[in-house]
C-alpha positions as CSV (number, residue, x, y, z in Angstrom):
1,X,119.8,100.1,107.9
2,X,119.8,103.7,106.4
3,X,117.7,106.3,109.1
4,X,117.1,109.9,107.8
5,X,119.1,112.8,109.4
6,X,118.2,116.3,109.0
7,X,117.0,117.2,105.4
8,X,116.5,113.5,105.1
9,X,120.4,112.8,104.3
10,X,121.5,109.4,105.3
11,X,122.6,109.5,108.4
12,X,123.8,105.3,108.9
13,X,126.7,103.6,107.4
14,X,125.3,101.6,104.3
15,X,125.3,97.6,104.2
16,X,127.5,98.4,100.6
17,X,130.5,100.8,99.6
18,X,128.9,103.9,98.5
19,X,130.4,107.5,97.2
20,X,129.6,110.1,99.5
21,X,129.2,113.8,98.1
22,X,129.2,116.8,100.3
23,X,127.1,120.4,99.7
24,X,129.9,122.8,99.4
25,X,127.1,125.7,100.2
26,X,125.4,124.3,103.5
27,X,127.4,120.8,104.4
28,X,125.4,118.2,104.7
29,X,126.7,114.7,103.1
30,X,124.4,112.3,101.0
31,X,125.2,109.4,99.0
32,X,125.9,109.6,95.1
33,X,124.0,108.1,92.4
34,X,125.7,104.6,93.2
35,X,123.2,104.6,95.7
36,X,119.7,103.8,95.6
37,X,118.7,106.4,97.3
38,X,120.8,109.1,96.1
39,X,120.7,111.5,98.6
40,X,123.2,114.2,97.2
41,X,121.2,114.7,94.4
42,X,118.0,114.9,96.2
43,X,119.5,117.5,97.7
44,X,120.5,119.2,95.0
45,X,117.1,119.0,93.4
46,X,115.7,120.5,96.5
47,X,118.1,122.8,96.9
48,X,119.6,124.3,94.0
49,X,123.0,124.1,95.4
50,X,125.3,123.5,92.5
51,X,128.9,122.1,94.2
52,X,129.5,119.2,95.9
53,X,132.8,117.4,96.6
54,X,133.9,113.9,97.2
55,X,133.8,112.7,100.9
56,X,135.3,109.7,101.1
57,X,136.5,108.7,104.7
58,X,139.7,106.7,104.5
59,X,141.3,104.5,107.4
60,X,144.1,106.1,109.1
């Protein structure tokens, strides 16, 4: 199950792998356009932040 965090980002691990992108201007993380939902770039539509980068969190 998928909730919505503040600004409506994701905030629950996905049932399937999916990229994560992360505002570089404010910080929130949303999931990429492998996603149903894409969150990072209804973010970016609603925000007009232009740079994100990969945040992909890997096992120690």
């Amino acid at each position: 199950m998928v909730g919505a965090g503040p600004a409506g980002l994701a905030t629950a691990v996905p049932r399937s792998r999916t990229s994560l992108r992360r505002c570089l201007t404010c910080g929130p993380v949303g999931c990429c356009d492998d996603s149903p939902s894409r969150h990072a770039t209804q973010h970016f539509h609603a925000s007009a932040h232009p740079v994100i980068k990969s945040f992909e969190m890997s096992a120690p």
